[in-house]
NUMIGU-106801 format. One record per residue: residue in one letter; x, y, z of N, C-alpha, C in turn. Coordinates in steps of 0.02 Angstrom, whole numbers, plus 32768, in hexadecimal, padded with zeros to 4 digits. Example, Ala and Ser with C-alpha at 12.3 -4.5 7.8 and 13.67 -1.06 7.14 Angstrom:
! NUMIGU-106801
a82947EE4818682677F1F818682947F5B8186;s82827F90816282AC7FCB816582858002818A;
***
This chain:
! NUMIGU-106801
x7281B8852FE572B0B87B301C72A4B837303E;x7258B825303A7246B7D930707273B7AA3041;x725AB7AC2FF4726DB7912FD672B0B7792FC8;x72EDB7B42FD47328B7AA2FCE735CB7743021;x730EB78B305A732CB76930907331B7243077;x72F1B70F306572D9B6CA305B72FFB6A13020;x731CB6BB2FF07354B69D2FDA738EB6952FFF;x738CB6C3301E73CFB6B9304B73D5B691308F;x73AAB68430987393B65830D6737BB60830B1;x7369B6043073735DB5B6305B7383B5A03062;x73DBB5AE304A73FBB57C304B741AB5783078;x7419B58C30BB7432B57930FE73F5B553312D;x73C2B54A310E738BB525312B739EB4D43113;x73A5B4D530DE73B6B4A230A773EDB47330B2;x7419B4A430C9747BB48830CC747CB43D30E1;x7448B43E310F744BB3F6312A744FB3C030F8;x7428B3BA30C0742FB38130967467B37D306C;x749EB3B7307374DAB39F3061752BB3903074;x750FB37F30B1754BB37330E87527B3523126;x755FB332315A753CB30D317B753CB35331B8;x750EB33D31F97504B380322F753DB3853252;x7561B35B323D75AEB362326D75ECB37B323D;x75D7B391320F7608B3B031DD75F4B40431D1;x764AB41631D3761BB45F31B4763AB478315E;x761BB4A83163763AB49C310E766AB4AD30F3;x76A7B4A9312476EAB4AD30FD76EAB4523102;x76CCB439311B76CDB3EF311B76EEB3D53173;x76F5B3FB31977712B3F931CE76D2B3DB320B;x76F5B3A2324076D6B395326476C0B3B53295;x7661B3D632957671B3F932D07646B3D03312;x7659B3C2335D7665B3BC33997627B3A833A4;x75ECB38B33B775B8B37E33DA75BEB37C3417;x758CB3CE3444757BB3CA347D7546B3CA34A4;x753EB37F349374ECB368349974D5B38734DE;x74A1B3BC34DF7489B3B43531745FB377354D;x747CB37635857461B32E35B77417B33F35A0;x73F7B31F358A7393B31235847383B2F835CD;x7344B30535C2731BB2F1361972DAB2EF35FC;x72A9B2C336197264B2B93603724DB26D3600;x7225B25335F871FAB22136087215B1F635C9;x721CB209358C724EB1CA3569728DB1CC357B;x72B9B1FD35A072F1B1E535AA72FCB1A535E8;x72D1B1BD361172CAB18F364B72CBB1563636;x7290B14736157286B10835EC72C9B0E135DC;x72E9B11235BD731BB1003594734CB0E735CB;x7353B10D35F97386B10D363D736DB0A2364B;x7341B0AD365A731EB07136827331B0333660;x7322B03036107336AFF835C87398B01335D9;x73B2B04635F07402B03435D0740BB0003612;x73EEB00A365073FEAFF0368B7402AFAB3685;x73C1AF84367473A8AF3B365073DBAF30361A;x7407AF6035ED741DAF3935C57477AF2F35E9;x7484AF64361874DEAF50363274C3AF233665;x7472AF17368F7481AEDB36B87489AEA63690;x747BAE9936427464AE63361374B2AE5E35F9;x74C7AE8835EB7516AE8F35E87565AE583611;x7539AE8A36377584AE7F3673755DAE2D36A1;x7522AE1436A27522ADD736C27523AD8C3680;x74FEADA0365B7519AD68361D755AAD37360E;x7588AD5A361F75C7AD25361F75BEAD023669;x759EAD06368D75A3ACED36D27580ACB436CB;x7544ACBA36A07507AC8F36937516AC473667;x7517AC0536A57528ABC3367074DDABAC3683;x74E6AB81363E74A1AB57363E74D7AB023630;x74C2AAD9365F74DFAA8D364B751FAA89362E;x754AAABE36587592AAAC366875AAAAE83630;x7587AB0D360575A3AB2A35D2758FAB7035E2;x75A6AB9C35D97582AC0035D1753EABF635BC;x7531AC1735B074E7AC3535A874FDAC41354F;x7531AC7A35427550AC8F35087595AC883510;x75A4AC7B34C875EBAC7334BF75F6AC73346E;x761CACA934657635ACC23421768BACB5341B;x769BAC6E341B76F4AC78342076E9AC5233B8;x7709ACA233A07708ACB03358775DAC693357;x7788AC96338877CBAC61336677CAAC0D335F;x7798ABF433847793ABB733917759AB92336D;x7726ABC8333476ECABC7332176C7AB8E3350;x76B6ABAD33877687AB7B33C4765BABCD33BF;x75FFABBB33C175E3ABE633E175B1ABC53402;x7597ABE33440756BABBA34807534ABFF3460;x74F7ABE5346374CEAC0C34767488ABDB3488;x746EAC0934B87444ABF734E97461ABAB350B;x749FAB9A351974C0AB65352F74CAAB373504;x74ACAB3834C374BAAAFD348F74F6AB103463;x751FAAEB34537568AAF0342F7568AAF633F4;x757CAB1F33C5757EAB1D337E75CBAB143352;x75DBAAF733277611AAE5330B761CAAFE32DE;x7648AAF532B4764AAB0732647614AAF33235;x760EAA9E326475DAAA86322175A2AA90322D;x7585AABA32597552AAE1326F754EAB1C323F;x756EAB2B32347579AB7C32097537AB8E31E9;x7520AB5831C974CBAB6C319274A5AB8E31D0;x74AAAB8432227482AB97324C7495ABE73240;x74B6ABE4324574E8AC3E325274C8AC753209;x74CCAC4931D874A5AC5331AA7471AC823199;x7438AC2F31B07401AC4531C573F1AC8631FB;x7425AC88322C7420ACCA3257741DACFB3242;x745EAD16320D7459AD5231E57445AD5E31C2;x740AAD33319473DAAD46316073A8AD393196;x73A7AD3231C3735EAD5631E7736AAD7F3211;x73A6AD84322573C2ADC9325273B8AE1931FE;x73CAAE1A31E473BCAE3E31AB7380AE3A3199;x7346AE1931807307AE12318472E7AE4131AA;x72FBAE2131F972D1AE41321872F2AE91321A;x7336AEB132107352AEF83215730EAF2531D4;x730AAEF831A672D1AF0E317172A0AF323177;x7288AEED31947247AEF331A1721DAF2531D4;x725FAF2732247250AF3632547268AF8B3242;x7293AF91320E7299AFE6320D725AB00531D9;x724AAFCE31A27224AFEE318F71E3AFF531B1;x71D4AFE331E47184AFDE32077183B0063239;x71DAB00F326171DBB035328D7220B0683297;x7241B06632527279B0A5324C72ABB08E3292;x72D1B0AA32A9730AB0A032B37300B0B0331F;x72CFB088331D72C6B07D33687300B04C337C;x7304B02533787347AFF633797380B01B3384;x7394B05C336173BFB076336273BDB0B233A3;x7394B0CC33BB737DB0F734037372B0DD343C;x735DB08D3429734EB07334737394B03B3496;x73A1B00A345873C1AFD334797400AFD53455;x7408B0083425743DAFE43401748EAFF2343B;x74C9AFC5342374EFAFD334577518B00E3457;x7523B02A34157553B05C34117529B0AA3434;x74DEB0B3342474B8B0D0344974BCB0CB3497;x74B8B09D34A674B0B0A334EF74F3B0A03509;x7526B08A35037558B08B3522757FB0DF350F;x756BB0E734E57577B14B34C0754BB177350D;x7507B16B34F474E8B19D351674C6B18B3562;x74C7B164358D74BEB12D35B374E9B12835D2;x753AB12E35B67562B11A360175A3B15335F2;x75BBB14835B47600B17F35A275DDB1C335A1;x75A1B1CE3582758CB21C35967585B22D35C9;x756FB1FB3603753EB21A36367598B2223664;x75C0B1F936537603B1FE36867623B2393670;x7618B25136307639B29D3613761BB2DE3634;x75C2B2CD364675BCB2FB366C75BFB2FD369C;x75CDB2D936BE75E3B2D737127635B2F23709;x7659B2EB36EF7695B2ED36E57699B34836DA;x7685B340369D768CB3823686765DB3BC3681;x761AB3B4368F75EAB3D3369975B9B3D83669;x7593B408366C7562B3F03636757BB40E35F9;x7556B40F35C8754FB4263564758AB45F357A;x7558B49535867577B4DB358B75BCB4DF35A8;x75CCB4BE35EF760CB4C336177648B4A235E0;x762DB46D35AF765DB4343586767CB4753546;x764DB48A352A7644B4BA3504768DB4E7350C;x7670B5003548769AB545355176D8B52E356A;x76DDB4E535827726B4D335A3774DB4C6355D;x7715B4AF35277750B48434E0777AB4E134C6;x775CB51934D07752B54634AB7795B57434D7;x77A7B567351577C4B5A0353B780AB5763546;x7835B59F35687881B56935567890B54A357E;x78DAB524358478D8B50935C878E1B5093603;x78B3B503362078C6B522367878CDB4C43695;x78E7B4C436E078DBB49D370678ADB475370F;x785EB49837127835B47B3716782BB45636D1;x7820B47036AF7815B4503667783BB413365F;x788AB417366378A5B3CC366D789EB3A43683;x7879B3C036BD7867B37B3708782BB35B36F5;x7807B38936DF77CAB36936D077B2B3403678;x77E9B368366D77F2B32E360D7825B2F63625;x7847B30036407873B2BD36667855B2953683;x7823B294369A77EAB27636D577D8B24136A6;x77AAB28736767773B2583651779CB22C3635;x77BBB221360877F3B1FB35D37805B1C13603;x7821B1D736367842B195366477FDB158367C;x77C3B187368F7777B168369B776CB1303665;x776BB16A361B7744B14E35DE7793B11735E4;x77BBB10B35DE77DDB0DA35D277D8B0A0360A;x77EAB0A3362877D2B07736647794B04A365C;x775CB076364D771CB05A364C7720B0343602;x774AB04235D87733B02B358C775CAFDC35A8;x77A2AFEF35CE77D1AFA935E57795AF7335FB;x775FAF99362D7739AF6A364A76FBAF2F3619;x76E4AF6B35E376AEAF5035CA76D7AF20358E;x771DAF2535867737AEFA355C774CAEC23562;x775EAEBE35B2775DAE7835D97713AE4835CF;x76D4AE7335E97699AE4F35CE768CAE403593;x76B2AE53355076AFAE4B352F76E2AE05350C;x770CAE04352A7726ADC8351B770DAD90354F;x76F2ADA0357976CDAD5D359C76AEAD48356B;x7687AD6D3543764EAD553514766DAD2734DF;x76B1AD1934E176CFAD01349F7701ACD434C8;x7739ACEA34EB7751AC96350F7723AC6E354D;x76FFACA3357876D0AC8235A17701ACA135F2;x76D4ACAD361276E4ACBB365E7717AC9A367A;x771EAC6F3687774AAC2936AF7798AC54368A;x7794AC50363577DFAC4C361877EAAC9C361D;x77A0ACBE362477D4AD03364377F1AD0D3678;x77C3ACEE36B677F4ACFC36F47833ACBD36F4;x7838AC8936D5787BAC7436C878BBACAA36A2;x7895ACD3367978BAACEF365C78D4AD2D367A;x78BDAD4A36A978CBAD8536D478FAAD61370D;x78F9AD2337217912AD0037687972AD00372D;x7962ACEE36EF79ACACD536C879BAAD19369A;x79AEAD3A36B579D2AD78366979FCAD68363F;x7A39AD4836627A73AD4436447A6FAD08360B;x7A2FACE236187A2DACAA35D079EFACD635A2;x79DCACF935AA79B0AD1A357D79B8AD6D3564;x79F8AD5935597A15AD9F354B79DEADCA34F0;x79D9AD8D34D679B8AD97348B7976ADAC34A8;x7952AD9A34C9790DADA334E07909ADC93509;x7942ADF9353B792BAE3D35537954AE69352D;x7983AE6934E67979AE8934D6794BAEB23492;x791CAE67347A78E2AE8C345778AAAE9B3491;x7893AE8C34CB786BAEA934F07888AF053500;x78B2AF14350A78DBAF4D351878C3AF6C34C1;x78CEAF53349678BFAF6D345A7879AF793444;x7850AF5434467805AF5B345877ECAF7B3466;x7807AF9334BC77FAAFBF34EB7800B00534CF;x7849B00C34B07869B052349B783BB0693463;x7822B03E342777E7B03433F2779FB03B3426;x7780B031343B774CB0363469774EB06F348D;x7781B09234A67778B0DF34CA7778B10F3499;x7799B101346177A4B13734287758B14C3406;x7739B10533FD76EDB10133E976D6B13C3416;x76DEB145345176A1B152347F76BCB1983495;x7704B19934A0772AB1E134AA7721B213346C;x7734B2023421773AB22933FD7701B21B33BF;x7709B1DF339C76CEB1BD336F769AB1EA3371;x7670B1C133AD761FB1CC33CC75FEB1CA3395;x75D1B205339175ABB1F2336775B7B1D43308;x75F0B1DF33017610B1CC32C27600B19832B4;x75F8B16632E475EBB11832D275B3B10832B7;x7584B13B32D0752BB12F32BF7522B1593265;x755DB19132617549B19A323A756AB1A831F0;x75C9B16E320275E7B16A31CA75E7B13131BA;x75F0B10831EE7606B0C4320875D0B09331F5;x7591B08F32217560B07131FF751FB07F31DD;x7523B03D31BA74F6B041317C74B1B04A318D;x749EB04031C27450B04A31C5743FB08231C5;x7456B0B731BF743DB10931C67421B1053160;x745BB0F6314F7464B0EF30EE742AB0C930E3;x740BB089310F73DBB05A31017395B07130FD;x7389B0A6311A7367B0CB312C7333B0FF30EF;x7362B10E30B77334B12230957313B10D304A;x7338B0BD305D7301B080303672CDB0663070;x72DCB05C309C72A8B03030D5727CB05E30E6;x7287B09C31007236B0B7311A7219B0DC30E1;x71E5B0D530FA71A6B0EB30C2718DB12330F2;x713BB13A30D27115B17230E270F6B1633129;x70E5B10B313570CAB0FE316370FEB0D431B7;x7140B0F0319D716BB0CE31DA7164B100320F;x716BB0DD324D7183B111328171A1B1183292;x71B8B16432937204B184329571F3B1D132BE;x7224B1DC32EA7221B22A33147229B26232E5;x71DAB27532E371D0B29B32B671C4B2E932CC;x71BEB319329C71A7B36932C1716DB3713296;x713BB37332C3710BB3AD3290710BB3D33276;x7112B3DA32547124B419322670D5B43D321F;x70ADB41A31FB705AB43631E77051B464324E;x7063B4473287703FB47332BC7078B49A32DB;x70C5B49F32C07102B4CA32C67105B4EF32B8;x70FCB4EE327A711CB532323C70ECB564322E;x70EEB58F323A7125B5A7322E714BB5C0326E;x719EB5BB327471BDB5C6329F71C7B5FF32BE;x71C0B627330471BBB653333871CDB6463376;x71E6B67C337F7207B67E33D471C1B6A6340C;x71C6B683342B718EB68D34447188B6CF347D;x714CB708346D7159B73E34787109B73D34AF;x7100B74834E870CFB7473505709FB7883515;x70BCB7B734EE7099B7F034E17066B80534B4;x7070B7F034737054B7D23448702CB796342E;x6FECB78434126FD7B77633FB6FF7B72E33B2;x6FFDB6E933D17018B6C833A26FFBB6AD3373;x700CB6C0333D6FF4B6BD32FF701EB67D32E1;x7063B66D32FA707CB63532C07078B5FE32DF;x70B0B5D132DE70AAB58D32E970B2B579331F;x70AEB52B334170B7B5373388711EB52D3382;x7130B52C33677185B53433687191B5633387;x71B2B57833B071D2B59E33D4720EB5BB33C2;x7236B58333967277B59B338B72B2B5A433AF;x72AAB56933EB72D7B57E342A72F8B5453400;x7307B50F33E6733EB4E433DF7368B4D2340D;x7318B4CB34377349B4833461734BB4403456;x731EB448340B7316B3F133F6735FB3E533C3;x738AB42033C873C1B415339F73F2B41033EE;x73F7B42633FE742CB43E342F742FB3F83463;x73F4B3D6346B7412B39034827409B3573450;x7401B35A340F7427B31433E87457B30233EB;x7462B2C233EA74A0B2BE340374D8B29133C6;x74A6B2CB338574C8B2C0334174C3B302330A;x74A5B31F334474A4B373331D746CB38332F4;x744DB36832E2740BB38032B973EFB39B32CB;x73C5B3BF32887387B3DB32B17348B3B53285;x7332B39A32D372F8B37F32B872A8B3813275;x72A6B3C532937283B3F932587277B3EE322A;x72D0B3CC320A72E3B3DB31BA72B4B38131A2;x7298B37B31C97275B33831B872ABB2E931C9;x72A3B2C131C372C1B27B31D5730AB27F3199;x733EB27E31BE737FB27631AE73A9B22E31B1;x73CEB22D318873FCB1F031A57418B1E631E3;x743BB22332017448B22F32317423B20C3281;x73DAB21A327373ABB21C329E73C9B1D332C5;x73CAB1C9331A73BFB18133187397B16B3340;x735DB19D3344731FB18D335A7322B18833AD;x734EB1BC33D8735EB1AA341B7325B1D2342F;x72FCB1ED342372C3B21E344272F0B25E3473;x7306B274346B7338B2A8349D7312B2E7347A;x7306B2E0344C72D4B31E3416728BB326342D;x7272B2F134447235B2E934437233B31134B6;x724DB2DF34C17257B2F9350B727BB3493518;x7292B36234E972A9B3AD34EA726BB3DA34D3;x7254B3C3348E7213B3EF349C71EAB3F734BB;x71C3B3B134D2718BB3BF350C719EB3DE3546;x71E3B3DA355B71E9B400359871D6B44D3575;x71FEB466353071F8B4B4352C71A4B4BD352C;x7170B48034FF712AB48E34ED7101B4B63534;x7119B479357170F9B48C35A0710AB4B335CE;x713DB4BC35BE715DB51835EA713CB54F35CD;x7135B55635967108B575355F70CAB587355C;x70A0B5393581706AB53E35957035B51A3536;x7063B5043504705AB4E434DE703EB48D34DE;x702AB46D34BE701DB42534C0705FB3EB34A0;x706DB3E534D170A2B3BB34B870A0B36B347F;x70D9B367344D70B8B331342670D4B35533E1;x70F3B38133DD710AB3BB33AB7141B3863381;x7170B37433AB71ADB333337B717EB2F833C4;x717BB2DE33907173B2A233A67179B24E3379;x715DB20033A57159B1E3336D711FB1DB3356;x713BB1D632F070F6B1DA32C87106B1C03291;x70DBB1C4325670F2B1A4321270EEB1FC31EE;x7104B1F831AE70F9B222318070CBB245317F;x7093B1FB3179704FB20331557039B2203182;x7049B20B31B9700FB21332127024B270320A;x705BB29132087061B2CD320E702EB2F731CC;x702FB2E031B67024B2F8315D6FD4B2E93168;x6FB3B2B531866F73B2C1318B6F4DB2BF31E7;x6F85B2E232016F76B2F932536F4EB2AE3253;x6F75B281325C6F55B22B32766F82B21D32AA;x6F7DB20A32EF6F91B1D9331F6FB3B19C3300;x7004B192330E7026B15932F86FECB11D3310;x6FDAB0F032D56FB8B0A932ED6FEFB08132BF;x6FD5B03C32E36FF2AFF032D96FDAAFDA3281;x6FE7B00032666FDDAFF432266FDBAFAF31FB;x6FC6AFA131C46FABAF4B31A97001AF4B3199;x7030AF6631937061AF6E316C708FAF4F31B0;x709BAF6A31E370BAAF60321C70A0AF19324A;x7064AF1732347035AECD325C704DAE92321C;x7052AE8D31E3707CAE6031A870C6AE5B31C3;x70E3AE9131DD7132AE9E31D67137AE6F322A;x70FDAE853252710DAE6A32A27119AE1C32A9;x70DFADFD326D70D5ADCE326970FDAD8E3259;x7112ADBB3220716CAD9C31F37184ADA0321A;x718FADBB325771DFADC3327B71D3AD8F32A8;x7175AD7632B6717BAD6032ED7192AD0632D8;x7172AD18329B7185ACB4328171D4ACB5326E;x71EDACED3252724FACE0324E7258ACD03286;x7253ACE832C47267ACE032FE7241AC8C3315;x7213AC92330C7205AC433319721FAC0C3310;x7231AC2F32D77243ABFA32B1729DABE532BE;x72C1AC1732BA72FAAC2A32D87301ABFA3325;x72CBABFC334D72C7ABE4339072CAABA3339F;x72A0ABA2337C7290AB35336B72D9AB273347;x72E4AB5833167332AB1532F97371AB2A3321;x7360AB4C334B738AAB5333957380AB1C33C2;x7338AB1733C87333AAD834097341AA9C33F6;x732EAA9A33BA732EAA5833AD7364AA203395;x739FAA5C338A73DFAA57338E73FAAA1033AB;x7408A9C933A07439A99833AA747EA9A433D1;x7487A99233FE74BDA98B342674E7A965340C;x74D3A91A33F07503A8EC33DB74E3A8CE338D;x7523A8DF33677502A8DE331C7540A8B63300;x7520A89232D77539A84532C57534A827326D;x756AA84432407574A824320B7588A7E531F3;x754DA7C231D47565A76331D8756EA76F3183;x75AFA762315C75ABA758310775CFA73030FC;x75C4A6FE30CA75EEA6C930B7761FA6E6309C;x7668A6B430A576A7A6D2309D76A4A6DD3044;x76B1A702303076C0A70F2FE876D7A6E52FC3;x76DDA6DD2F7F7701A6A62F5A76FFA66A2F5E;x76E4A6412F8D76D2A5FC2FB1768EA5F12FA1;x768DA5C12F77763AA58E2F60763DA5662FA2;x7611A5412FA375EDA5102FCF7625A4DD2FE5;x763BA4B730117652A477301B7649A42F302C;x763FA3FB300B7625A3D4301D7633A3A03055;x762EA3913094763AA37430C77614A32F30C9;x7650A31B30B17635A2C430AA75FEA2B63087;x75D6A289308775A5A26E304E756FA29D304F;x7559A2A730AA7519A2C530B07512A2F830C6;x752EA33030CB7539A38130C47573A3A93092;x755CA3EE309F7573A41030837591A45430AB;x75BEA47A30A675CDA4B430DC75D4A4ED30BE;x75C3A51630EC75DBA56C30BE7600A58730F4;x764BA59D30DA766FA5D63129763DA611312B;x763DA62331697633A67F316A766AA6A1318E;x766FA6E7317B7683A70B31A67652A74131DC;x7668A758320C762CA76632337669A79E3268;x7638A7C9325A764DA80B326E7620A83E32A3;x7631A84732E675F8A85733137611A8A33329;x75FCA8CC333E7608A8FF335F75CFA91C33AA;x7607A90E33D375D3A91D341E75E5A95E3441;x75BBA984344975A3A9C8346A759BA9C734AE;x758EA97734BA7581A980351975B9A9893548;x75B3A99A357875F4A9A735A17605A96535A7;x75EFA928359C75F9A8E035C07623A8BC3584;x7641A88A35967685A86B355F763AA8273570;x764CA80735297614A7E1351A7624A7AE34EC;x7635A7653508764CA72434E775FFA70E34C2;x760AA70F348075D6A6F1346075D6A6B7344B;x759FA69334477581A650341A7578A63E33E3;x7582A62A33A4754EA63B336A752DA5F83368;x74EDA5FC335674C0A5B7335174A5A5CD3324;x7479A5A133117469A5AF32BF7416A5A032CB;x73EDA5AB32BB739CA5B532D6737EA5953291;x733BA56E32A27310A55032927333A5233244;x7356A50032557388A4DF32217394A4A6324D;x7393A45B321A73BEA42F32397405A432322C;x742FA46F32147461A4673203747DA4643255;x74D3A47E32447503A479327F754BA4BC3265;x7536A4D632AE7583A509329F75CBA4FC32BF;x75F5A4E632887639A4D6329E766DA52132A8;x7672A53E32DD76A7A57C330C76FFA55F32D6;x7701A5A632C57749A5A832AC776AA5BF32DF;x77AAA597331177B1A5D4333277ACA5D03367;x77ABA602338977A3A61333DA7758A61E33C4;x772DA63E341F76E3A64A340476EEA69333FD;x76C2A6A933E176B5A6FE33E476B2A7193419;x76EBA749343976ECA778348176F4A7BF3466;x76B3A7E2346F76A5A817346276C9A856349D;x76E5A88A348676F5A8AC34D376C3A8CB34D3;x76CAA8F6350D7694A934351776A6A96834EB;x7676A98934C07677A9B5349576ACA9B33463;x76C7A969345776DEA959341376C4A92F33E6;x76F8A91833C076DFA8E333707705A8BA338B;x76D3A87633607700A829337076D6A8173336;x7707A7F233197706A7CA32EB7719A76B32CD;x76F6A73C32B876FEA70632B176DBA6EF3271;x76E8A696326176E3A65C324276BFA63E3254;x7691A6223227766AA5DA3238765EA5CB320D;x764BA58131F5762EA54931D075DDA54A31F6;x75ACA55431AE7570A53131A7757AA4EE3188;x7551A4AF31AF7566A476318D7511A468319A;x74ECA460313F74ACA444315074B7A4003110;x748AA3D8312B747AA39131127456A3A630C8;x7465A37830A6746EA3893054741FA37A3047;x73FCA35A3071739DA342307F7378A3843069;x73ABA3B8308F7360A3F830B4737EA432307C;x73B8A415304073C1A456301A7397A4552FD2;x7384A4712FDE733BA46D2FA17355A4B02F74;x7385A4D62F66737EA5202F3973BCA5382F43;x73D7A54F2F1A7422A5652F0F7440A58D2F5F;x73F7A5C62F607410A5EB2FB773DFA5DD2FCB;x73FCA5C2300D73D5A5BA305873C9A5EB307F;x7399A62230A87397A64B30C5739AA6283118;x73D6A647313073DCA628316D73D0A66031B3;x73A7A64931EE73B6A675321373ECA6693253;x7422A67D3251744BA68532927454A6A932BB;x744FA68033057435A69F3350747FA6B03366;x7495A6DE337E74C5A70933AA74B7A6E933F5;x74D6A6C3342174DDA6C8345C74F8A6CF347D;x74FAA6F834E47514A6F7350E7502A6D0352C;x7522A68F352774FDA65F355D74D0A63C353A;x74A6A64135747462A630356E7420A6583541;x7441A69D3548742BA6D5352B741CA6F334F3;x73F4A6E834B57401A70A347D73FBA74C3489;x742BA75B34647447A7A9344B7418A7D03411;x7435A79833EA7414A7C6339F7422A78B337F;x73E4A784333A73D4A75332FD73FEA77432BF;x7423A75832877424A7733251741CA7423220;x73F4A76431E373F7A72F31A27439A73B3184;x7426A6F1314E7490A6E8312A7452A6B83103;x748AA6BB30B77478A69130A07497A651307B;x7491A5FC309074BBA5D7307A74BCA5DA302E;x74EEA5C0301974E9A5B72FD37509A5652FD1;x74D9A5312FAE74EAA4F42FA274C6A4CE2F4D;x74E3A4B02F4674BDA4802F027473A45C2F0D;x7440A45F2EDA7416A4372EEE7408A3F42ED5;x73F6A3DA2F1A73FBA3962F1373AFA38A2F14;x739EA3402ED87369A3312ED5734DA31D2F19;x7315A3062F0C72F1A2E02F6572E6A2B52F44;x72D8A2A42F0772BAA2672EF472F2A2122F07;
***
């Protein structure tokens, strides 16, 4: 008879690895009603979402030397970050960003599993952090949501699904305005709110955005974490035996019991209350070991210790750990594997930093005009045209010089002089004219000085090309 339970109970223990926790098995979506969590990582968590909407909502406010702080305007390919300007022909930078933005997603899940995804990521916190916590004020908690989706429609029920919806829209209108600051910039949004009527194209994809952005958070939710993106899928090439990930003990759980205080406990410390299912706020049950699903928000971990120590148990039952650490009762440590991985992330990022700072404001192409050999200017020189091509990033419009450095030659201006605007290209002509004495070798390596004024700017090499003439 045990025997016939226990087949019959495997494969509903099991089910999980063949469907996701929000499906049931006619294939139908079913409803997540995460209960609100409470406990010492949620707080945590409360405190990091707070730091990240003040990091949010003041950033477009933030100029450094006349420019934002950030600025992502995709239509105009201009991006500002940390106040320095990036262009098209910047792009290898952008590059470099996403093979070390990916790098480090690698590295940093395999050493530490999908913390990124519980603490900072945005679809997390703006889910469980601001649209959950307004659903339960709205509508009440797990149980009240539950029984309101389930019973028909009364008055109240409308007023208060009307509420939320009009809230969650409103608020999505708001965070989508900050969101296009981040891309035309502050100044051209409140120009753009003062003129509606000339930016009819641009409130009505903000309005569209918005309507896309409440749907995420009204109906989506957790779908995004776990149809939508790829890092859940990334997950079971990147962690290994030794990542840390919110794990259950199983070796000091199992075996599973409801806890009877009359008796004498003989099994595991599990209890079997499933409250570490009843507030995910992606439906799992933790138990079944590390899922795709999982996104590491600790709401599991803060649900059991509250049941451990009502219980009068030691709390630490789901918690974070590696594989191995459960499998040989070891304390998560800073492993040689995670101190290699810390290390890499810390020189990508270094490195990333410096070819950020070091970034040129005003960058300056000097090449001889194409198709044109040398010219000879009267008995005793020779000339080469260039063309010369500058691009300036500073807010300041900037009349340049060109002089030609440590040469007795001479530079003859095609032209007007070079007037650079602020944060555009200017382009010009000139004649190198050097004395036929000092050309000793087919190319001359020349250096030419950029000036404002009095001021050098910036040096660039060019190289003449002339005939050689004996000295003898």
């Amino acid at each position: 008879m045990n025997n016939t339970n226990n087949i019959e109970q495997e494969p509903k223990r099991e089910a999980f690895r063949d469907r996701l926790a929000t499906i049931d098995a006619q294939g139908k979506r079913k409803w997540i009603f995460a209960q609100k969590p409470k406990g010492k990582f949620y707080n945590i968590r409360t405190y990091v979402s707070f730091f990240f909407f003040l990091i949010f909502v003041t950033l477009p406010f933030i100029h450094l030397n006349g420019r934002p702080l950030f600025l992502f305007n995709i239509p105009q390919a201009k991006f500002i970050i940390f106040g320095k300007v990036f262009w098209p022909q910047d792009f290898f930078i952008f590059g470099i960003i996403m093979i070390t933005f990916i790098v480090f997603i690698v590295l940093f899940t395999a050493a530490f599993g999908r913390l990124f995804c519980g603490w900072v990521c945005p679809q997390t916190i703006f889910m469980e952090m601001l649209f959950r916590k307004l659903e339960y004020a709205i509508e009440g908690s797990a149980a009240k949501q539950k029984l309101m989706a389930e019973s028909g429609w009364t008055t109240e029920k409308i007023v208060r699904k009307a509420t939320k919806h009009i809230v969650f829209y409103l608020l999505a209108f708001i965070i989508a305005n900050f969101f296009l600051a981040y891309i035309i910039g502050v100044q051209e949004l409140w120009a753009m709110m003062k003129h509606p009527a000339a930016n009819v194209g641009t409130l009505a994809s903000l309005f569209v955005f918005s309507a896309v952005f409440y749907a995420v958070y009204a109906f989506f939710r957790e779908q995004a974490c776990t149809v939508v993106c790829p890092y859940g899928r990334l997950q079971g090439v990147l962690l290994d035996k030794n990542s840390m990930v919110v794990a259950y003990d199983y070796k000091r759980g199992e075996e599973r019991k409801k806890i009877n205080k009359k008796e004498e406990r003989a099994a595991g410390d599990c209890i079997d209350c499933f409250q570490c299912v009843k507030v995910c706020p992606t439906g799992i049950d933790i138990r079944n070991g590390t899922q795709m699903e999982c996104v590491g928000c600790t709401a599991c971990i803060d649900a059991c210790d509250h049941m451990m120590e009502s219980v009068g148990f030691k709390k630490g039952l789901i918690r974070y750990a590696s594989e191995n650490g459960i499998a040989n009762n070891e304390k998560l440590h800073y492993t040689r594997r995670m101190k290699m991985y810390s290390v890499l992330l810390v020189v990508l990022l270094g490195l990333l930093t410096v070819l950020l700072v070091t970034q040129k404001e005003i960058k300056a192409t000097v090449m001889r005009t194409p198709g044109l050999l040398f010219q000879e200017k009267g008995k005793d020189s020779v000339s080469n045209l260039y063309n010369i091509k500058i691009v300036n990033k500073t807010m300041n419009d900037i009349p340049l010089t060109v002089k030609l450095e440590d040469s007795n030659g001479t530079i003859q201006q095609v032209g007007n002089a070079v007037h650079v605007k602020k944060e555009g290209q200017g382009a010009g002509s000139f004649f190198i004219i050097l004395p036929k004495k000092i050309i000793t070798q087919r190319k001359t390596v020349l250096q030419v000085g950029l000036y404002e004024g009095d001021k050098k700017i910036l040096t660039v090499k060019t190289n003449f090309l002339g005939p050689i003439y004996s000295t003898n």
